[in-house]
C-alpha positions in Angstrom: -7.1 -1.1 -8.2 -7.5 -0.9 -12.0 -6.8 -3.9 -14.3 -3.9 -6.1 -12.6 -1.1 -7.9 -14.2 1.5 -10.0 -12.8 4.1 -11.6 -14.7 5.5 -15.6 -14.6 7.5 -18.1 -16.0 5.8 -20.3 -18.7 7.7 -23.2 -17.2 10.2 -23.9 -14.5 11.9 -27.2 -13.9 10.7 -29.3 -11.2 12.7 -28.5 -8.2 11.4 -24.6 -8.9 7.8 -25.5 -9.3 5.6 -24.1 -6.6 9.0 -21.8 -5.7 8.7 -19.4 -8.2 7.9 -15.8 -6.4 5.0 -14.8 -8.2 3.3 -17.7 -6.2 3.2 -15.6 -3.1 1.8 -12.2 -5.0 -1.1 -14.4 -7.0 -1.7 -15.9 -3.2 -2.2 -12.2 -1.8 -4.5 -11.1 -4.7 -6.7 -14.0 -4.5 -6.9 -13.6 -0.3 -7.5 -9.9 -0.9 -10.2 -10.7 -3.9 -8.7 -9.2 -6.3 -9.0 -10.3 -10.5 -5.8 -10.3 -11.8 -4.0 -11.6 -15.1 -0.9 -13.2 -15.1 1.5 -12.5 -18.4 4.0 -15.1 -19.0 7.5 -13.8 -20.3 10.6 -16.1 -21.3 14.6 -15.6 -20.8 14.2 -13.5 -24.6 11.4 -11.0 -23.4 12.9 -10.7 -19.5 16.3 -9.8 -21.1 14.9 -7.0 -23.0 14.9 -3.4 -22.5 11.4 -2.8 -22.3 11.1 -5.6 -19.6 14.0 -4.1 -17.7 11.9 -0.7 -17.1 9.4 -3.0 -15.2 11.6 -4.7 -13.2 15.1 -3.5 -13.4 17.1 -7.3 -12.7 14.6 -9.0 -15.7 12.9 -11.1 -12.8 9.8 -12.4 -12.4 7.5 -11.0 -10.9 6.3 -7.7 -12.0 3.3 -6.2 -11.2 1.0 -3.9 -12.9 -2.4 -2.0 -11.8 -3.3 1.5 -12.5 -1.1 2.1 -15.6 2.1 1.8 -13.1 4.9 -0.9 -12.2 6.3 -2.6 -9.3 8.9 -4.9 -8.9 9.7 -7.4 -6.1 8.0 -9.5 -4.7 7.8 -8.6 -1.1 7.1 -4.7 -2.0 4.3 -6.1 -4.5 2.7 -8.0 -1.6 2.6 -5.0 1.0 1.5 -3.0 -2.0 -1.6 -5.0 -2.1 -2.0 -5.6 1.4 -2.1 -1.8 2.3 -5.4 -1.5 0.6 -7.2 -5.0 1.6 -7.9 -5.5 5.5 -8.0 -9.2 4.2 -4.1 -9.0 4.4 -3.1 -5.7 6.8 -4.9 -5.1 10.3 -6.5 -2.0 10.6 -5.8 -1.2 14.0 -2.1 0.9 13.2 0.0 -1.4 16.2 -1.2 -4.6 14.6 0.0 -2.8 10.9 3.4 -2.2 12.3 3.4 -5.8 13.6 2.7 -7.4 10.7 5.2 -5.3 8.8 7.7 -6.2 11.0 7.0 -9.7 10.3 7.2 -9.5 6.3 11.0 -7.8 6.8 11.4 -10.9 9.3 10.3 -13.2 6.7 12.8 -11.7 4.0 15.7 -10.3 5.7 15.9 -12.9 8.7 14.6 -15.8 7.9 15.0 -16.0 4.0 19.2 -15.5 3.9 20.0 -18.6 5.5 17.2 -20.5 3.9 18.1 -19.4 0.4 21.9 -20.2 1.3 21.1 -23.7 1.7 18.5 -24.2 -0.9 21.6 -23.1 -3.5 23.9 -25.3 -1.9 21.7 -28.3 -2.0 20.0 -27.7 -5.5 23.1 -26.2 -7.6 26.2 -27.1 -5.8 25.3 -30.7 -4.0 27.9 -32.3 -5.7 31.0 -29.8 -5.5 33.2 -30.6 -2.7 32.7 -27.4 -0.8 28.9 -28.1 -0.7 29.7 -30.7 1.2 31.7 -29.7 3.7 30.3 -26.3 4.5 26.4 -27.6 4.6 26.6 -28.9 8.1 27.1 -25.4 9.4 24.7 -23.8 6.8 21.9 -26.2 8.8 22.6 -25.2 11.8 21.9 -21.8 10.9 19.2 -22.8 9.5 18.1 -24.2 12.3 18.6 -21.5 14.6 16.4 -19.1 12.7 13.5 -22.0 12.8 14.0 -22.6 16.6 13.6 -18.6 17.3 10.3 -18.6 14.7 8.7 -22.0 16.2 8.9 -20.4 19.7 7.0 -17.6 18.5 4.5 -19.0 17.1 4.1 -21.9 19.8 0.5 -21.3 20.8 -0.1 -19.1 18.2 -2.3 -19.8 14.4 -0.1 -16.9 13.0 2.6 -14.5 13.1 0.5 -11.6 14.5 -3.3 -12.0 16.1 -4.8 -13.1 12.6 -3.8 -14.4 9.0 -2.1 -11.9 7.5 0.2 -10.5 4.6 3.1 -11.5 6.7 1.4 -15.3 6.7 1.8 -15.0 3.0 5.5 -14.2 3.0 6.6 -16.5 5.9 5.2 -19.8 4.2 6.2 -19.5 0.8 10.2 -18.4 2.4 9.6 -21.8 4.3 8.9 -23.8 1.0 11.9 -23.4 -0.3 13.2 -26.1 2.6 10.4 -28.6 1.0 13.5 -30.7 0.1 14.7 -31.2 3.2 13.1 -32.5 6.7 14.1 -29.5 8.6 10.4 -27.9 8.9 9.3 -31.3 10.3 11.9 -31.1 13.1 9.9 -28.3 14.6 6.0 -29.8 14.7 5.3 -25.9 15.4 6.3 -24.5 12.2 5.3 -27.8 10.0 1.9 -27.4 11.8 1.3 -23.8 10.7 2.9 -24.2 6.8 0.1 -26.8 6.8 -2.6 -24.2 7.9 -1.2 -21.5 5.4 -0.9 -23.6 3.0 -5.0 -25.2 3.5 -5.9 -22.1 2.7 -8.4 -22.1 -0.3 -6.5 -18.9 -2.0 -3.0 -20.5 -1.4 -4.3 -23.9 -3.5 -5.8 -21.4 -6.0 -2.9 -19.7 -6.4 -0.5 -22.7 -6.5 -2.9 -25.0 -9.1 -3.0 -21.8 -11.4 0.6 -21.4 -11.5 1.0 -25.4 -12.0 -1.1 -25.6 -15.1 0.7 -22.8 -16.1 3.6 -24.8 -16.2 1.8 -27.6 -17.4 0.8 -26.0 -21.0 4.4 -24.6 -21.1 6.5 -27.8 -20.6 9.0 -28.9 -22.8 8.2 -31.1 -25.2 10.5 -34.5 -25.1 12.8 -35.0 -28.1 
């Protein structure tokens, strides 16, 4: 690949930090060894029409290399994953396995996750929070259970670290705020390993003094 961008937030507030999606695509370009820039856009520039021909929902993040966009992060990573055996297999069964696990990781695991995250973090409070989180945890729960039996005995999702790795752990860290990945020594044991990873802490320190140098100045 050509020159690289990516684009980020120049702050988030603290419950977001270390959330934001562009974590998991910087995470993939530094396992593949890849130099990349990262661009940081507000709400102003990520409203605007320009910005909305890179990624159509004025997200973050966006992804350039070779003159061409992409948008979302999920695509972004198997974009960058198809050309770096650092992140995709090369034997063609393994490749299909480790796809499958990225859609597991978005479309499986992620829903229930996300649904919870939003009802703990921006609707704690309201009434029907409260009464409807019991069941939200539960199926939570369920999708943990099926992905700790999995990997029981296993480092990762398929034979070796892969893109799939990548995906999985940062759709788990958005459950930092609760205890339910410690319920399953499994799955708290293999965020830890992911998360070890020298090009995960890259990744996540770069993105943290990014927010760092763009936090809001107290009146």
């Amino acid at each position: 690949m050509d020159k690289i961008t990516v684009t980020g937030l120049p702050w988030a507030p603290p419950f977001a930090q270390g959330l934001v999606r562009d974590l998991r695509v910087r995470w993939a370009l530094e396992e593949a060894g890849l130099p990349y820039e990262v661009r940081l856009i507000d709400g102003g520039e990520r409203s605007s029409h320009e910005y909305r021909q890179k990624h159509p929902f004025g997200m973050v993040p966006a992804f350039e290399a070779d003159g061409r966009w992409l948008f979302e992060s999920g695509a972004i990573v198997h974009h960058i994953a198809a050309d770096s055996e650092a992140l995709m297999p090369p034997d063609r069964h393994d490749r299909a396995n480790t796809v499958a696990w990225m859609f597991a990781a978005l479309n499986t695991v992620d829903p229930p996750i996300q649904n919870l995250f939003a009802m703990d973090l921006q609707h704690g409070e309201e009434q029907w929070a409260k009464l409807r989180r019991p069941a939200a945890v539960d199926a939570v729960k369920v999708r943990l259970g099926a992905l700790s039996a999995w990997l029981d005995g296993r480092d990762y999702l398929v034979d070796r670290f892969t893109a799939a790795d990548v995906l999985m752990t940062t759709v788990l860290k958005f459950l930092r705020h609760t205890a339910l990945v410690t319920e399953f020594p499994v799955l708290d044991a293999y965020v830890k390993r992911c998360e070890a990873r020298p090009a995960f802490q890259k990744a996540l320190r770069d993105q943290m003094a990014d927010y760092a140098r763009g936090a809001p100045v107290a009146a």
